[in-house]
TIVEX-111875 format. One record per residue (C-alpha): residue number from 1; residue in three letters; x negated, y negated, z negated. Coordinates in steps of 0.5 Angstrom, whole numbers. Layout:
# residues N
<vexpa k="NUM" r="ala" px="X" py="Y" pz="Z"/>
...
This chain:
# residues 184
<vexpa k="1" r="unk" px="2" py="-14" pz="-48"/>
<vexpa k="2" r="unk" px="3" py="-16" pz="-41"/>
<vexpa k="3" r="unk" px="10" py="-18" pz="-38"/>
<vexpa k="4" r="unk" px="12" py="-15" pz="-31"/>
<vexpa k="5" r="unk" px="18" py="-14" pz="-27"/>
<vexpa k="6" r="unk" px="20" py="-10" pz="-21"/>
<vexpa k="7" r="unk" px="24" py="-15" pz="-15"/>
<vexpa k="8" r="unk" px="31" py="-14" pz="-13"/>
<vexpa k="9" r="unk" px="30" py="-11" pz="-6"/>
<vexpa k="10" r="unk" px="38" py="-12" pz="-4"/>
<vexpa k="11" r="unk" px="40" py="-18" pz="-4"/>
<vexpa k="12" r="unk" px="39" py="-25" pz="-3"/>
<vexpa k="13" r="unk" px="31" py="-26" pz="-4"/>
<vexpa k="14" r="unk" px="29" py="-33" pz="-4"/>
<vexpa k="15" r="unk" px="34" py="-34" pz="-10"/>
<vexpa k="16" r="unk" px="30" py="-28" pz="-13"/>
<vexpa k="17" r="unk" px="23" py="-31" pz="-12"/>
<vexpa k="18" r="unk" px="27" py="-38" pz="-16"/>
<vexpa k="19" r="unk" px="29" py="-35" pz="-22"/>
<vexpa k="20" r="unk" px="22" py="-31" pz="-22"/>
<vexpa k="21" r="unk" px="19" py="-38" pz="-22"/>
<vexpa k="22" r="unk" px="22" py="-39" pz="-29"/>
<vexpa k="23" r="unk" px="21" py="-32" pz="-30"/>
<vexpa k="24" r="unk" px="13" py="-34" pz="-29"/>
<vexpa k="25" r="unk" px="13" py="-39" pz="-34"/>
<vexpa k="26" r="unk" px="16" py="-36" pz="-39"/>
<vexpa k="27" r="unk" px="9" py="-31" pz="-39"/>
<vexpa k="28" r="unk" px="11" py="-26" pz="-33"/>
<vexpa k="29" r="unk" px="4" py="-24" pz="-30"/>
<vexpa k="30" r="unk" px="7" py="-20" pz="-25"/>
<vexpa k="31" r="unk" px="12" py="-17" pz="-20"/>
<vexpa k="32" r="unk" px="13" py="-10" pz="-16"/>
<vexpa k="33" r="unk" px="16" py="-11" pz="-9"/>
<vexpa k="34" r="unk" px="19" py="-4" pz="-7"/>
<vexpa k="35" r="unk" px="20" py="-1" pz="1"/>
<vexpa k="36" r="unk" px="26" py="3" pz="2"/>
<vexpa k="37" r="unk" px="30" py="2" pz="8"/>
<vexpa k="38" r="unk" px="31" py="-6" pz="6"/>
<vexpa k="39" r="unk" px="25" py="-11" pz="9"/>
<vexpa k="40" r="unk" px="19" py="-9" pz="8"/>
<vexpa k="41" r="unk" px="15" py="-11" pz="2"/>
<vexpa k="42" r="unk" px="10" py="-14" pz="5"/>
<vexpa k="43" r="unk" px="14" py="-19" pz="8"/>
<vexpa k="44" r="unk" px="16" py="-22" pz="1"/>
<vexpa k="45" r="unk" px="10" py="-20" pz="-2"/>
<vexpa k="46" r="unk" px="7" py="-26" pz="2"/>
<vexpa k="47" r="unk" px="13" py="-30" pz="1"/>
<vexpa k="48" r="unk" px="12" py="-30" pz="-7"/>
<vexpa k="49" r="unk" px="5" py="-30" pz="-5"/>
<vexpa k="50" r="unk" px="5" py="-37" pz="-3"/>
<vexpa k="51" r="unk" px="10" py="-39" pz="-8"/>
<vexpa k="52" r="unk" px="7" py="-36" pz="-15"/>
<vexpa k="53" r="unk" px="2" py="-35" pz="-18"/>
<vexpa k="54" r="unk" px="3" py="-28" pz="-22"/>
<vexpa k="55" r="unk" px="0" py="-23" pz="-19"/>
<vexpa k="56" r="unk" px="3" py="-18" pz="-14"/>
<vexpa k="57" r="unk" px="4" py="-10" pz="-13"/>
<vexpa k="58" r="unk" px="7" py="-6" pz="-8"/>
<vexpa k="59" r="unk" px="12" py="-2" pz="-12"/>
<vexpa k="60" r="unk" px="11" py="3" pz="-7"/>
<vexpa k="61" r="unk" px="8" py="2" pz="0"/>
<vexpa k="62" r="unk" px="11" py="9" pz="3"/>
<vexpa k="63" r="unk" px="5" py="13" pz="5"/>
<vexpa k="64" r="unk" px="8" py="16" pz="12"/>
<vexpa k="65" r="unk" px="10" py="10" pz="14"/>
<vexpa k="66" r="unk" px="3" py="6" pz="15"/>
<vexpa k="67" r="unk" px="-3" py="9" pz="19"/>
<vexpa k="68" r="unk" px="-8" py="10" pz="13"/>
<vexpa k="69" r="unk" px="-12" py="4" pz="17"/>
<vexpa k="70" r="unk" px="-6" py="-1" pz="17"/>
<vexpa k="71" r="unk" px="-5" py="1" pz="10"/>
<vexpa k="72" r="unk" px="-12" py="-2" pz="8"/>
<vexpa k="73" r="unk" px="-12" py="-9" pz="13"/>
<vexpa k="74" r="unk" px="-4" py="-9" pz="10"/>
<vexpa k="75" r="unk" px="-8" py="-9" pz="4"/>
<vexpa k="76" r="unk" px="-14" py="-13" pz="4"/>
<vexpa k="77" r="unk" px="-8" py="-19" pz="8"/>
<vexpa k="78" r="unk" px="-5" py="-19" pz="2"/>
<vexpa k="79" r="unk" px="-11" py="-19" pz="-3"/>
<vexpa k="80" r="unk" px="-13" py="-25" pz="2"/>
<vexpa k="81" r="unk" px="-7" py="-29" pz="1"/>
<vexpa k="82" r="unk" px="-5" py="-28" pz="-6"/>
<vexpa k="83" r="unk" px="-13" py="-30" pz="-8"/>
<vexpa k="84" r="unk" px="-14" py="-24" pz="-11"/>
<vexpa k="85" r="unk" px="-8" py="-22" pz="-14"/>
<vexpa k="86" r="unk" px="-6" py="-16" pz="-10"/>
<vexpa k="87" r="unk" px="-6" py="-9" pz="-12"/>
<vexpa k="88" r="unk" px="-4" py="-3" pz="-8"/>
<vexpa k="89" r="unk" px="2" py="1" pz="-10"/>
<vexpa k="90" r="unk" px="2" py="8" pz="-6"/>
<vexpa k="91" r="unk" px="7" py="14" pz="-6"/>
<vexpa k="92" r="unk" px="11" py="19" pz="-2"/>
<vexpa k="93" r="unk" px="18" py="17" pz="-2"/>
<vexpa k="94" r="unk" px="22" py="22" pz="-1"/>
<vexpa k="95" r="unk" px="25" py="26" pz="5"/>
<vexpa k="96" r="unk" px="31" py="22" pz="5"/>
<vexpa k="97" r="unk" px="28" py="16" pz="6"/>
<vexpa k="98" r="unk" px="22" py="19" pz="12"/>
<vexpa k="99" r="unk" px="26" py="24" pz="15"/>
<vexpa k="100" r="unk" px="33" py="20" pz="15"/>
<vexpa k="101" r="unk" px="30" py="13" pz="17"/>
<vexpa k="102" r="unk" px="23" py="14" pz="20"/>
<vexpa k="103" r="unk" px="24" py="19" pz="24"/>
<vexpa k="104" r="unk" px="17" py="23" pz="21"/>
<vexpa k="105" r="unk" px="16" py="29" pz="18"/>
<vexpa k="106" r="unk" px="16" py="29" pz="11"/>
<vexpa k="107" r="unk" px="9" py="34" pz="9"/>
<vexpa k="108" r="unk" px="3" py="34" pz="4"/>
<vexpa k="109" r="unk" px="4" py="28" pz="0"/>
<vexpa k="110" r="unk" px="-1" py="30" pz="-3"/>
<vexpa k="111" r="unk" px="-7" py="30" pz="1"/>
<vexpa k="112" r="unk" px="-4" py="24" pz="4"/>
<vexpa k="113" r="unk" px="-4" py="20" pz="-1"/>
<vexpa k="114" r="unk" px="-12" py="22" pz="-2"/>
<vexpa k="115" r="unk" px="-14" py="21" pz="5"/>
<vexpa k="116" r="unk" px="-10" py="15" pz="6"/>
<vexpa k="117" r="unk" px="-14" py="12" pz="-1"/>
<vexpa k="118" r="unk" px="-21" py="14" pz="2"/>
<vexpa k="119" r="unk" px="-20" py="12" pz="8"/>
<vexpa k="120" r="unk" px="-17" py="5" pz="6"/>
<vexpa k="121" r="unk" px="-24" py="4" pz="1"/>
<vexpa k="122" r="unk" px="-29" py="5" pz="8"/>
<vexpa k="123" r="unk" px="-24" py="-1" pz="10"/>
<vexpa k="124" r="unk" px="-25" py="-6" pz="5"/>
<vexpa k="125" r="unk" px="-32" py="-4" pz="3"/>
<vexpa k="126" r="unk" px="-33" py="-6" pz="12"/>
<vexpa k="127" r="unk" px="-36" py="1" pz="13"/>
<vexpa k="128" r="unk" px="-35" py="3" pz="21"/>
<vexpa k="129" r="unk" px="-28" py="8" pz="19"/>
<vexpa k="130" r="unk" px="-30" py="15" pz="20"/>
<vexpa k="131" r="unk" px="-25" py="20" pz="17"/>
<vexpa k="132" r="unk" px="-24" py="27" pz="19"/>
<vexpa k="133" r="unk" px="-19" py="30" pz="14"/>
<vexpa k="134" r="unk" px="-12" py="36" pz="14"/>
<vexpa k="135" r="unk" px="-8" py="30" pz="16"/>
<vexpa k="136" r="unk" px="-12" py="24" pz="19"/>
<vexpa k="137" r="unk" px="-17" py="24" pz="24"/>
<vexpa k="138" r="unk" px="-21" py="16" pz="25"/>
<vexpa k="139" r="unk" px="-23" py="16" pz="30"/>
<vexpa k="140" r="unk" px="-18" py="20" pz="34"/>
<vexpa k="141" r="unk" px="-23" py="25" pz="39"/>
<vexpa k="142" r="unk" px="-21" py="29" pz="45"/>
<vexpa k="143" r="unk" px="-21" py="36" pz="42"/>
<vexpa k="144" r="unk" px="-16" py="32" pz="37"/>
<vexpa k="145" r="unk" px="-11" py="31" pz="42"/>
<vexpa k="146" r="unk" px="-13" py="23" pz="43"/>
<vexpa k="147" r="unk" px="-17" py="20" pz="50"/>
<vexpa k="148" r="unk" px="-24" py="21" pz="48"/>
<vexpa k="149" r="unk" px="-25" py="13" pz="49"/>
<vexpa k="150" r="unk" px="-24" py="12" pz="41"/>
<vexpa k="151" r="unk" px="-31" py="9" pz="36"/>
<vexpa k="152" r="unk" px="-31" py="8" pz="29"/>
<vexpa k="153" r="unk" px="-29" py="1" pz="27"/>
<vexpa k="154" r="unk" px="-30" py="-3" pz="21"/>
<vexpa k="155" r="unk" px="-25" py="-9" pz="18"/>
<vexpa k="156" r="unk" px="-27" py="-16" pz="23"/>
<vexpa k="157" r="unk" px="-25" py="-21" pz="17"/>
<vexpa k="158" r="unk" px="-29" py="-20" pz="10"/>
<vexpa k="159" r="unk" px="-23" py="-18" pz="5"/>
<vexpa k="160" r="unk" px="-23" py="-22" pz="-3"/>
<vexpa k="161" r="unk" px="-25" py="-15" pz="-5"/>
<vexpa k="162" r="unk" px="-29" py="-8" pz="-3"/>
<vexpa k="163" r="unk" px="-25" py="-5" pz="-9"/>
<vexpa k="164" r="unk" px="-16" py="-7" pz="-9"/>
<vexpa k="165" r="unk" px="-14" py="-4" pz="-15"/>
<vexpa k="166" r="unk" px="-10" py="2" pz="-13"/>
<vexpa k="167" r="unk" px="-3" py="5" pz="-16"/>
<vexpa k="168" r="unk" px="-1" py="11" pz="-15"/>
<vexpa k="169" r="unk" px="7" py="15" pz="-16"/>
<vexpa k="170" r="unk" px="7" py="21" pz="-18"/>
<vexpa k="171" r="unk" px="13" py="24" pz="-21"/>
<vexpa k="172" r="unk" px="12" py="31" pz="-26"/>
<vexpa k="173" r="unk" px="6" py="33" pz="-30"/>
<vexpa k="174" r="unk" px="4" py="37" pz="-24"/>
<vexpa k="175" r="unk" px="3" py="32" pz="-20"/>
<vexpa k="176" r="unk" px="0" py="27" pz="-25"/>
<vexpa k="177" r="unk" px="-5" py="31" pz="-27"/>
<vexpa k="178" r="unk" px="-7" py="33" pz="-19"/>
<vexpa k="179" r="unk" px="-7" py="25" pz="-17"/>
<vexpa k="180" r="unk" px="-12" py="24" pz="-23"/>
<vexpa k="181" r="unk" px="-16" py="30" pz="-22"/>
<vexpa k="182" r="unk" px="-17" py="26" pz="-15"/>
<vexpa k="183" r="unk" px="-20" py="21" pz="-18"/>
<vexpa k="184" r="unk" px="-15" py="16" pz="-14"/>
């Protein structure tokens, strides 16, 4: 059995992270950090990167928030600071959150997610990102609506891992057995 506990997000976070050094010694091996509309998780991912040892997880990154590309760099930064430790957590949130506080269209959570996960593997395996999906264009071309002057990129840094651990919610057997059937 392997202990693991989700942060608190609302309220005083350098606290939290002294009592879960105690936490760490007593076996704790791992800590979630949620993104609402509190901070960011990688924030105090990072700030419990460089104070623990325990491994960290986003607990969720929300998917509409973050381009599929700086997903990937958040990650492989997180995996780079931590030494390894980092392990992905991805999920759609909900309308109130996207609509309400980021101000984008809450659509195809789904095939989001799936590109997303594709396009972060090219990245941490440093491969010139080339996606063209139902949501996501990499490079961005003219018949696309972008200027025409986009190339296909890869990661300047080498990341600790080609391959993050990735951590999807779903909610519902539905949707469980889609993301599963995903291969994600």
């Amino acid at each position: 059995m392997r202990l693991g506990m989700i942060m608190d997000y609302s309220g005083g976070f350098a606290e939290s992270v002294d009592l879960l050094l105690d936490y760490e010694q007593a076996g704790l091996e791992l800590v979630a950090v949620a993104e609402a509309y509190s901070f960011d998780a990688v924030s105090q991912l990072g700030f419990i990167a460089a104070r623990s040892k325990v491994e960290i997880m986003s607990g969720i990154l929300p998917i509409f928030s973050r381009t599929p590309t700086l997903t990937a760099m958040t990650a492989a930064g997180l995996d780079f600071v931590s030494g390894g430790r980092f392990t992905l957590g991805l999920g759609a949130s909900g309308p109130q959150v996207i609509e309400g506080f980021h101000g984008v269209k809450y659509d195809a959570p789904l095939g989001r997610t799936r590109e997303i996960v594709e396009v972060c593997r090219q990245v941490w395996r440093r491969e010139a990102v080339q996606h063209r999906g139902g949501r996501y264009t990499i490079p961005l071309t003219a018949e696309d609506g972008g200027t025409g002057l986009g190339k296909p990129l890869k990661l300047i840094n080498h990341p600790v891992r080609d391959r993050i651990p990735i951590s999807v919610a779903a909610l519902g057997p539905a949707n469980i057995a889609k993301i599963g059937r995903a291969h994600v």
